[in-house]
C-alpha positions as CSV (number, residue, x, y, z in Angstrom):
1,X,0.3,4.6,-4.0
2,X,1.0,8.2,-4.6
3,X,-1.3,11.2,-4.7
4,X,0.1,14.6,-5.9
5,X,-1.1,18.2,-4.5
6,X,0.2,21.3,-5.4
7,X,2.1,21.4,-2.0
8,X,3.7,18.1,-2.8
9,X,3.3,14.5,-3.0
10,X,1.9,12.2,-0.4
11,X,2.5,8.4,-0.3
12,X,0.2,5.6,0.7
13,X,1.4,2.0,2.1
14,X,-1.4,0.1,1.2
15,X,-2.0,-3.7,3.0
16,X,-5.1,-5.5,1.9
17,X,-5.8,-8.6,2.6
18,X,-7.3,-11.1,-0.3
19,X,-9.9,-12.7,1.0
20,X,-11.6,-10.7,4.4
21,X,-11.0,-7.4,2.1
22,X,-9.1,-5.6,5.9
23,X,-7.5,-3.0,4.7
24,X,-4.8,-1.2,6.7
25,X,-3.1,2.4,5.3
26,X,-0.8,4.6,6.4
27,X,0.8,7.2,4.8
28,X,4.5,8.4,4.4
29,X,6.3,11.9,3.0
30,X,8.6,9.7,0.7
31,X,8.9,6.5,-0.9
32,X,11.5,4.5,0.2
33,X,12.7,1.0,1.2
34,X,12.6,2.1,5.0
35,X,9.3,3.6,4.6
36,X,7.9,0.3,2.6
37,X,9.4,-2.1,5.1
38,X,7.7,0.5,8.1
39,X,4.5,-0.2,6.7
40,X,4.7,-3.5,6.9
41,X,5.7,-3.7,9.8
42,X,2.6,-1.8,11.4
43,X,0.3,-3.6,9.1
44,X,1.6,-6.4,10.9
45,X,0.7,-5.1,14.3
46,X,-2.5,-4.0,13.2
47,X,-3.9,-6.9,11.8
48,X,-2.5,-9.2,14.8
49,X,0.2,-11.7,12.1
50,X,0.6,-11.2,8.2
51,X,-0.6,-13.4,5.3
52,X,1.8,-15.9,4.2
53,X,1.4,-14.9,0.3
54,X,2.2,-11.6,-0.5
55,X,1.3,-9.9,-4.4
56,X,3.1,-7.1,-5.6
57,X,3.2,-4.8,-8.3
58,X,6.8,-4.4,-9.8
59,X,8.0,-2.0,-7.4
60,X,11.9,-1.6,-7.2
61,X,11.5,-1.8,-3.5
62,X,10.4,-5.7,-4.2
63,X,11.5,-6.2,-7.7
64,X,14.7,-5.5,-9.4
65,X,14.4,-6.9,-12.5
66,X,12.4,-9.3,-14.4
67,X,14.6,-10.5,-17.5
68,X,16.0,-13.0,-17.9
69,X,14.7,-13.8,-14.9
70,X,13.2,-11.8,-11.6
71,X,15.6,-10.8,-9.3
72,X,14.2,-9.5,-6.2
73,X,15.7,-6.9,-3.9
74,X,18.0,-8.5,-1.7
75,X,16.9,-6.4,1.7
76,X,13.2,-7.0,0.7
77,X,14.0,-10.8,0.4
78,X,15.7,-11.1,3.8
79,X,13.2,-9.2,5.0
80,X,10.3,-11.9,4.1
81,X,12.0,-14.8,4.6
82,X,12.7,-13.1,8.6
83,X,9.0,-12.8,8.9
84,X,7.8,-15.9,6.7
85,X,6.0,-14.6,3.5
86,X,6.8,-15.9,0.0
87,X,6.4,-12.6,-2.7
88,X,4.3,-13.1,-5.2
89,X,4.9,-10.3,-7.7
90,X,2.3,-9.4,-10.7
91,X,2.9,-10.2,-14.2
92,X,3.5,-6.9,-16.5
93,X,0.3,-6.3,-18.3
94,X,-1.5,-8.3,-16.4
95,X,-4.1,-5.8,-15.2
96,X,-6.3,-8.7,-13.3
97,X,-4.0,-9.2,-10.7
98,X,-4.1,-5.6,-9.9
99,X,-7.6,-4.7,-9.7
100,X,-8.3,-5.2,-6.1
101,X,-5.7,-2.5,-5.0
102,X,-5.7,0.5,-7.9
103,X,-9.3,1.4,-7.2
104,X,-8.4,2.3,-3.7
105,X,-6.2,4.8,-5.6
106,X,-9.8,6.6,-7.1
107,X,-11.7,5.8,-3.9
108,X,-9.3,7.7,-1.6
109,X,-8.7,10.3,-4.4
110,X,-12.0,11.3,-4.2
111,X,-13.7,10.4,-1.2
112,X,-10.6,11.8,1.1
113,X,-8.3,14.2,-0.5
114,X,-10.9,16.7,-3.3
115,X,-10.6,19.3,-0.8
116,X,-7.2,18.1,0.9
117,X,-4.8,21.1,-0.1
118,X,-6.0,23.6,2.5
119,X,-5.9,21.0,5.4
120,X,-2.5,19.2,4.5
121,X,-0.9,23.0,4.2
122,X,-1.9,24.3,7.7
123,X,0.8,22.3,9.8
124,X,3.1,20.0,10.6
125,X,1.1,17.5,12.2
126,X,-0.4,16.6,9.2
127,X,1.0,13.0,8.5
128,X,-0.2,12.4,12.2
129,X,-3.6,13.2,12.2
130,X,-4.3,11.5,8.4
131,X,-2.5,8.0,10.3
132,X,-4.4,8.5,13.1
133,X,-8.1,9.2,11.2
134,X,-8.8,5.5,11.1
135,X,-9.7,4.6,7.8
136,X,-13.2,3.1,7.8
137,X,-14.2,2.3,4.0
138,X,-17.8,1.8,3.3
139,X,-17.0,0.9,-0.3
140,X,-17.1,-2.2,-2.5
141,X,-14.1,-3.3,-1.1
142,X,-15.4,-3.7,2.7
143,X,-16.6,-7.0,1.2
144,X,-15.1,-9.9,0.2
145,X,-17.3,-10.3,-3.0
146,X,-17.1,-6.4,-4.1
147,X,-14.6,-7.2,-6.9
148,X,-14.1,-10.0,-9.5
C-alpha cells in the first residue's frame, strides 16, 4: 500500500491472514521486489509459518501479465514454491476479493498518519520507530466477522 506526504512516499507490506483477521505491517521507503519478498519473510517470522494460499492484487512483483493467460513473475514463483504457498491473484474488477485489505488503506490513513508530516520529517530513524510501534488495530478487522 502506499501513502503519499509532501515529504515523500511511504510503503506498507501488508499480511493478513483470511480467517483469524492477524494482521502483520511493516513499512519500506520503496517498492520493490526485494522489499515485497522482505516482507514476507518477516511476516513469516512473526506469525510463527505462513498460509498455504496466498491472494494478490495484480501487482507486477506477483503478476506479469494476465492475457492470454497469467504469467507470474518468475522470482516471485520460485520464491513460493521455496516456501510452499500456491498464489492466488485477484480477478481485475473484481472488487470483492479485495475488500478485506483496501480499508486498511483508510484506516491507517486516518487513524495513524493525519498528523504524520511533522513526525516522519524530524529524523532518520523514522522507518524504525513506525516498524517498531506494534500495530495494535481495534477496528472491524480485529475480528474474523468484521467484513463480508
Amino acid at each position: 500500500m502506499e501513502w503519499r506526504f509532501p515529504f515523500g512516499v511511504l510503503y506498507g507490506f501488508v499480511y493478513l491472514l483470511a480467517y483469524s483477521r492477524y494482521l502483520f505491517v511493516h513499512f519500506y521507503p520503496r517498492h520493490s521486489l526485494e522489499f515485497f519478498l522482505d516482507g514476507h519473510l518477516r511476516a513469516f517470522q512473526e506469525i510463527g509459518g505462513l498460509a498455504h494460499r496466498h491472494r494478490y492484487d495484480n501487482l507486477k512483483s506477483v503478476v506479469l501479465k494476465r492475457t492470454p493467460e497469467i504469467t507470474f513473475n518468475p522470482q516471485f514463483l520460485e520464491f513460493s514454491r521455496h516456501y510452499g504457498f500456491s498464489i492466488h491473484p485477484c480477478t481485475p474488477g473484481r472488487a470483492n476479493e479485495k475488500q478485506i485489505v483496501y480499508p486498511l488503506g483508510y484506516l491507517f490513513g486516518s487513524r495513524f498518519f493525519d498528523d504524520a508530516t511533522e513526525y516522519f520529517s524530524t529524523g532518520i530513524g523514522f522507518l524504525k520507530e513506525l516498524n517498531a510501534a506494534g500495530w495494535e488495530l481495534d477496528s472491524p478487522l480485529a475480528s474474523p466477522h468484521g467484513l463480508r
